[in-house]
N, C-alpha and C positions, 0 to 999 in steps of 0.2 A: 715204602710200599708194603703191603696185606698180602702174604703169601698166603693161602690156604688150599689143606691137601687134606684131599678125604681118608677120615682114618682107615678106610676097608685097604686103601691103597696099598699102605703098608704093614695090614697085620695081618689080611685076612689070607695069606702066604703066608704065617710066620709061626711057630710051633708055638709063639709065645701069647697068640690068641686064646688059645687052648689049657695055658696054664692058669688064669683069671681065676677061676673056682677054687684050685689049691693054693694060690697065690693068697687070698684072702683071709682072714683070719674067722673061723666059723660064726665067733660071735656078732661079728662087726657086720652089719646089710647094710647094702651101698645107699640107702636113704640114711644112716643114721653117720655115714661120715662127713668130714666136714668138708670145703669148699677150701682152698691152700694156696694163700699168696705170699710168694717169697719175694723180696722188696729189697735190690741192694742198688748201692751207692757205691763210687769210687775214691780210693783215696781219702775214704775220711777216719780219722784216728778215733781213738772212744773216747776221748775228752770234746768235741766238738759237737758239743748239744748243751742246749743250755739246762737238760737235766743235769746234765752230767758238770754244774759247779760254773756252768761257762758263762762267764755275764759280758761278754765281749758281741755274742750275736746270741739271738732269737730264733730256737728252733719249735715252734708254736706245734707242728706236727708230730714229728717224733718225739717230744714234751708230752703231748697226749697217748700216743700210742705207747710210751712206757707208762704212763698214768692208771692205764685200763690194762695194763699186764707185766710185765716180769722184764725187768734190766740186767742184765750177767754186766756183772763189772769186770772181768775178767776171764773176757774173751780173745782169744787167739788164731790169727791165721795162719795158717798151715805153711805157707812162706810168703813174706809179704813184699811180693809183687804179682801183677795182673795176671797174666794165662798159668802157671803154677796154681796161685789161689783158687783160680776160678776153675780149672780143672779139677783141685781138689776138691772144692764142694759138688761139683758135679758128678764126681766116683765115689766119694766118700774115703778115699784112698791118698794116702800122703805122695804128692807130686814127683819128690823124688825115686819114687818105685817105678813108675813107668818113664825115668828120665830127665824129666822135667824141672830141672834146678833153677833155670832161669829162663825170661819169656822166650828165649830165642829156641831154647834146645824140646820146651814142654810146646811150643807151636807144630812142633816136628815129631812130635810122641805118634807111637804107634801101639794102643790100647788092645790088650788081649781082648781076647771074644769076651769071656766073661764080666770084664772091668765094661767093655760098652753094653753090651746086653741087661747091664745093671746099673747105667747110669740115669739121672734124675729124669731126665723126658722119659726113655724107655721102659723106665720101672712104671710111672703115674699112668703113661698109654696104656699097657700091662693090665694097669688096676682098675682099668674104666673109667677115668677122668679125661675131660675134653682139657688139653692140652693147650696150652701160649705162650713164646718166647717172645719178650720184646725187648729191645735197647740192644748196650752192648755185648757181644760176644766174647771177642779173643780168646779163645778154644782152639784146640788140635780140629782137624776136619771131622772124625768122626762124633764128636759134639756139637758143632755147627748148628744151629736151628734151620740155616741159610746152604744146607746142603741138599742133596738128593735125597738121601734118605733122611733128614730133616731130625735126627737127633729123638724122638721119641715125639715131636711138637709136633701137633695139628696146623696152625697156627705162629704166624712169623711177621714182627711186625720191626724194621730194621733202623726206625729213629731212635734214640737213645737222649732225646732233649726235649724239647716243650709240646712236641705231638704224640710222643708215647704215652702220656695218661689219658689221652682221648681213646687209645687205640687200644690199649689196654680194658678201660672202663665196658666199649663198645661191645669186647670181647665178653667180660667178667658177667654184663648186666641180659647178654642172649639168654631167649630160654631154654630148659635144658630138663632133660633128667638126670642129666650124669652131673655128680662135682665136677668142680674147675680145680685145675691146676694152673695156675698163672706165674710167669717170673719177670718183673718189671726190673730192668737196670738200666739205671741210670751212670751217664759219665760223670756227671760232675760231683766233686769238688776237683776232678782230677785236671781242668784245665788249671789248676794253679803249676803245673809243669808250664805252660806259657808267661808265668808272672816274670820270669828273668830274662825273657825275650824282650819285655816291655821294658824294663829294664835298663838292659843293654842297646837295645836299637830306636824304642820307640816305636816299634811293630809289634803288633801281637793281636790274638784273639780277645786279651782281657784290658788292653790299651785305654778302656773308656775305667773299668775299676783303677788301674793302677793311676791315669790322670786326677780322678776322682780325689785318691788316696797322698797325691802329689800335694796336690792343694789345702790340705786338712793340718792344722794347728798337730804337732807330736802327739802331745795327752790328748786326742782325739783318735789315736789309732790305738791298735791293741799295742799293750806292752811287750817285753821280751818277755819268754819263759823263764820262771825259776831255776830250771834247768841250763839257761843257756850258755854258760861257762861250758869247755869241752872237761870231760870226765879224766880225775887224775888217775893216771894206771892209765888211761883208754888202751888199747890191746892195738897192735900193727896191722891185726889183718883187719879190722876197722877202717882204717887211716887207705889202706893198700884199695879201698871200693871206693873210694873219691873220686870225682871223674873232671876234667876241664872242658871237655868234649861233649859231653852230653846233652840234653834240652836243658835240665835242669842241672850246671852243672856245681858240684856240691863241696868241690876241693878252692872251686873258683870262687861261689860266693862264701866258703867259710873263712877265706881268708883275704876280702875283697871287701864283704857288703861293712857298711857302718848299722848301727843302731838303727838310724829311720829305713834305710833299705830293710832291714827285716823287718819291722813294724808293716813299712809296704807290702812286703809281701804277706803275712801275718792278716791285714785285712782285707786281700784278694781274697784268702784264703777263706776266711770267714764268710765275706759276701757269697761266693761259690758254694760255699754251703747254705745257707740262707735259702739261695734260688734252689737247689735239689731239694730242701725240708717243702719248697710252695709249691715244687711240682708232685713231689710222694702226696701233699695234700690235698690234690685233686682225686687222688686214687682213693684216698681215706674218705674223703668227703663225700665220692660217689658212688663207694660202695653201701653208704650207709644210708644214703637218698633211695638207693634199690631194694633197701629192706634186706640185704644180704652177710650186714655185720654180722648175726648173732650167730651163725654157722659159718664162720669164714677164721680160719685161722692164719694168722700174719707175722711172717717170718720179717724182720729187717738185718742187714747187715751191709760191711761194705769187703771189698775181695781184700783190702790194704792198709797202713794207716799213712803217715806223712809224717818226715821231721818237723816240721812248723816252727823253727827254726831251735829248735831242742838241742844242745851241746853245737851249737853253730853250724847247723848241716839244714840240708833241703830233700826231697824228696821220700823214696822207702829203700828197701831192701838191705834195710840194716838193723841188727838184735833190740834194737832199743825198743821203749815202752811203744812208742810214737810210732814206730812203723809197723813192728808186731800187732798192738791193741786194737781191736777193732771194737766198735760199738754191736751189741747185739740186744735185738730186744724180741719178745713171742707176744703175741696178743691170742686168744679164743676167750669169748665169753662163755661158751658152754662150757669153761674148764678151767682157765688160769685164773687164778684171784690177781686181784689190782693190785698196784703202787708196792709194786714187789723188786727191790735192789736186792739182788743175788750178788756178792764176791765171794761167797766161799768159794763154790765150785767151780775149777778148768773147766775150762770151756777150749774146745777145737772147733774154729768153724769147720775146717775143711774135712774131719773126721765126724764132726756129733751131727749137722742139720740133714745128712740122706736121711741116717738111719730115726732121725727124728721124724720127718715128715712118713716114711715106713708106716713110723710107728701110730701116726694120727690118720692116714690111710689106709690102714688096716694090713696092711702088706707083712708078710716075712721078713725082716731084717735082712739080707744076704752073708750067707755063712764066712763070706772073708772078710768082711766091715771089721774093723776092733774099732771103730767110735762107737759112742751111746747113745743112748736117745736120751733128748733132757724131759722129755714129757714128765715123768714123777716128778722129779725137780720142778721144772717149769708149774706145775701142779701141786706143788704145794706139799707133795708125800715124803716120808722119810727115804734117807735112800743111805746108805751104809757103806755100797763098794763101790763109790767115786774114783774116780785116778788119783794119786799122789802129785803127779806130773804130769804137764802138757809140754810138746817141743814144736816148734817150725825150726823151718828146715831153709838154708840158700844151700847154693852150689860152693860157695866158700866158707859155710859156718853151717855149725847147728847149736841153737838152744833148748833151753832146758830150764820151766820155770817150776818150782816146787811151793809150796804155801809160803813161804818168807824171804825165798831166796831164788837168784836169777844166776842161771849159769851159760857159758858160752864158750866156746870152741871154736880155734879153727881149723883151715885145711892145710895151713902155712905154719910147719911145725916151727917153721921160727917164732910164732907169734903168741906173746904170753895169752892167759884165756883170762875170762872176766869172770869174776862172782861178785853179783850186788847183794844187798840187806834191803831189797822190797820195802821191808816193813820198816825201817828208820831212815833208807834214802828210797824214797820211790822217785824223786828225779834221775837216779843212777850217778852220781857222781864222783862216786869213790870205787876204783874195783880192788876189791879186797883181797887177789889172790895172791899177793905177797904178805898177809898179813898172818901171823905164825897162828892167832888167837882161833884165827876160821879154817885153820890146815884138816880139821877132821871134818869140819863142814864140807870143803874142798870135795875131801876122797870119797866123800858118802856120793857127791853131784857126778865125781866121775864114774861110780859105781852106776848108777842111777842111766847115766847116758846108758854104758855098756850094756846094759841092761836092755832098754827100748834098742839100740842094734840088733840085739840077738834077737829080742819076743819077737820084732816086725819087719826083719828080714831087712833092716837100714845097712845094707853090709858095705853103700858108700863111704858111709860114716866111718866106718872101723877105721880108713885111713885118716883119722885126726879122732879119735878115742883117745883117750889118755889112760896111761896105768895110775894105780894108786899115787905114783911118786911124781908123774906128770909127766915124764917121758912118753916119746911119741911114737914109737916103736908098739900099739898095740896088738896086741895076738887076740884072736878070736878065739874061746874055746873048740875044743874039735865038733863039738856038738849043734855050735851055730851054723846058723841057715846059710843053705848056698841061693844065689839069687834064683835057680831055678824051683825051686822046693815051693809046693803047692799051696793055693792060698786060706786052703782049710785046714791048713796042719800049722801056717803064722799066727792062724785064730785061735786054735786051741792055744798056743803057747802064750799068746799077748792076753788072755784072760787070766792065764796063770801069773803075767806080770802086772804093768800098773797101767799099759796104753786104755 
């Protein structure tokens, strides 16, 4: 159903009516900004496009739309599973700060004033863009599109499957003076959480793929991953998020499924993407039929990634490449040059797309974001004070990835930590932290963590920091932040570090 609610409803009450004029940036007039659709997907990793090397499915759309703009190979979500994520991108604030370690406890967040009065619908309403949320949600209530006050959205449209691009389009192609602000989300790849239903019972929502996939000759489905050997060192508190119990559970099929079992699932997986790349390409295809490509800038991503059966696991919410990595891509043809693969630069979805869309909006940044905007980047321009480091964040772990090297922690001081070599194992299959040759590498990553604790106020984290020597007993200098301590005084400091 088409919720629609008149913007006077909710602003013309609201002080933040009134801010529009300073809000904007002098140079920027609202004819000259651009029109902004943000386009995510669930559950799909950054390897699953067949830009991205995959020649197992055919992603014809987002093959194009990185074509005609800028690929970050090395992108990260902020923690990779659903309302965390998607909360994060919606505040631009790391999930963990307001609570939110995992989907149960960030459903149940309760966002300061400032964190919702600055989040993504209410900033765009703010700016004078006619507003659209469509698909999936899972957000805390006061981000809801589907609430009372409606999140910043004009406009509510609650499919999340093969009616959202109609509804979306119908929205994007009214006429208007004002830009659009659009956010299309899509569910899927994310029903590949039902492929071990089908599986196990024979029942499921994806029961016609996985029969499909029954019947098909081995060398006819996708192979295992190169990765899929479990990692030697792998860490305890790893092994300790396994679950027997869960939809998809990942202790059961690691040490259950044979070879063609994960090939089956492996080409659920892929088909479910397939179908989310034909449905984003309705939206592509009919913005461009409206004549509205060449001022319209195009955010994609997905909230998550998925093991796809990488060291023998299923699902997300664990440090690996596959569930951290997400695919991200920007398109504007007034601005981004084509067939542009970016890996230098970290990438935080859930920290850099606010303050990026801000930034192509014309808006103020908001003085507590420490994400960046990737416009320069995305654009083509020099840029010199990138982050060193990007981290996501669980309730039982936090990582820490650096240009070459991947670090990990947990909350279970029994459990040794991980350091990979990126750049010689990008499958992760070695953790190197017992290895004497990488001990200074080690204590630079533990420094490094300590470090983003203190800038951004992660004072969770402190309880699984590690000291130089890896004991777990860390201390916080006296000078680090208490959780209460204000959110313009974590910005000055996280500018002084590397977030």
């Amino acid at each position: 159903m088409m919720q629609r609610r008149s913007l006077l409803k909710t602003t013309a009450a609201s002080s933040g009516a009134l801010m529009v004029p300073s809000m904007l940036r002098a140079a920027t007039g609202l004819k000259k900004r651009p029109n902004i659709l943000f386009i995510m997907s669930d559950q799909q990793h950054d390897r699953m496009m067949s830009c991205a090397d995959n020649k197992w499915l055919n992603t014809p759309h987002l093959d194009g739309l990185a074509a005609e703009g800028v690929r970050f190979a090395s992108a990260y979500a902020a923690n990779p599973v659903c309302v965390p994520s998607r909360m994060s991108m919606a505040t631009g604030m790391m999930p963990g700060r307001f609570g939110g370690g995992d989907n149960k406890t960030a459903s149940k967040a309760k966002l300061a004033p400032h964190i919702d009065e600055n989040s993504m619908g209410k900033i765009m309403k703010r700016a004078g863009y006619d507003t659209f949320y469509g698909g999936k949600v899972h957000m805390c209530g006061q981000l809801r599109p589907d609430s009372d006050h409606g999140a910043g959205y004009g406009t509510y449209f609650k499919d999340q499957r093969d009616l959202l691009p109609g509804a979306c389009l119908e929205f994007i192609t009214q006429e208007r003076e004002k830009p659009f602000f659009a956010v299309a989300s899509f569910i899927n790849p994310h029903d590949i959480c039902f492929a071990h239903k089908a599986h196990a019972t024979g029942k499921s929502p994806v029961k016609n793929l996985y029969d499909e996939a029954m019947a098909m000759p081995l060398d006819e489905l996708p192979p295992l991953p190169d990765n899929y050997g479990i990692q030697v060192g792998e860490p305890s508190g790893i092994q300790a998020k396994l679950s027997t119990t869960a939809v998809t559970p990942s202790m059961t099929m690691r040490t259950e499924y044979v070879e063609k079992a994960w090939r089956i699932n492996r080409y659920i997986y892929h088909r479910l993407t397939e179908r989310v790349d034909g449905e984003i390409g309705k939206i592509l295809d009919g913005l461009k039929q409206a004549g509205l490509e060449e001022n319209t800038l195009i955010i994609f991503t997905s909230d998550h990634g998925n093991m796809d059966a990488s060291h023998r696991l299923a699902s997300k919410s664990f440090p690996y490449e596959e569930s951290v990595g997400v695919p991200f891509i920007m398109k504007y043809k007034g601005g981004i040059p084509a067939g542009q693969v970016d890996g230098e630069h970290l990438v935080s979805t859930g920290l850099d797309i606010l303050p990026t869309i801000c930034d192509y909006a014309g808006v103020e940044i908001p003085e507590h974001l420490i994400g960046k905007s990737l416009r320069p980047v995305a654009e083509g321009k020099a840029v010199t004070d990138w982050r060193e480091y990007v981290v996501s964040e669980d309730a039982k772990w936090r990582m820490l990835r650096t240009e070459n090297y991947k670090y990990t922690t947990f909350s279970d001081p029994a459990s040794k930590e991980s350091l990979v070599d990126l750049k010689k194992d990008p499958g992760e299959m070695r953790n190197l932290v017992d290895h004497p040759e990488y001990k200074e590498i080690l204590r630079g990553h533990r420094k490094l963590l300590a470090e983003w604790c203190e800038t951004t106020g992660d004072t969770e984290a402190f309880k699984f920091a590690r000291n130089d020597d890896g004991s777990s007993d860390y201390t916080p200098p006296p000078e680090a932040e208490a959780p209460g301590e204000k959110a313009g005084n974590r910005k000055k400091k996280a500018k002084k570090g590397k977030a």
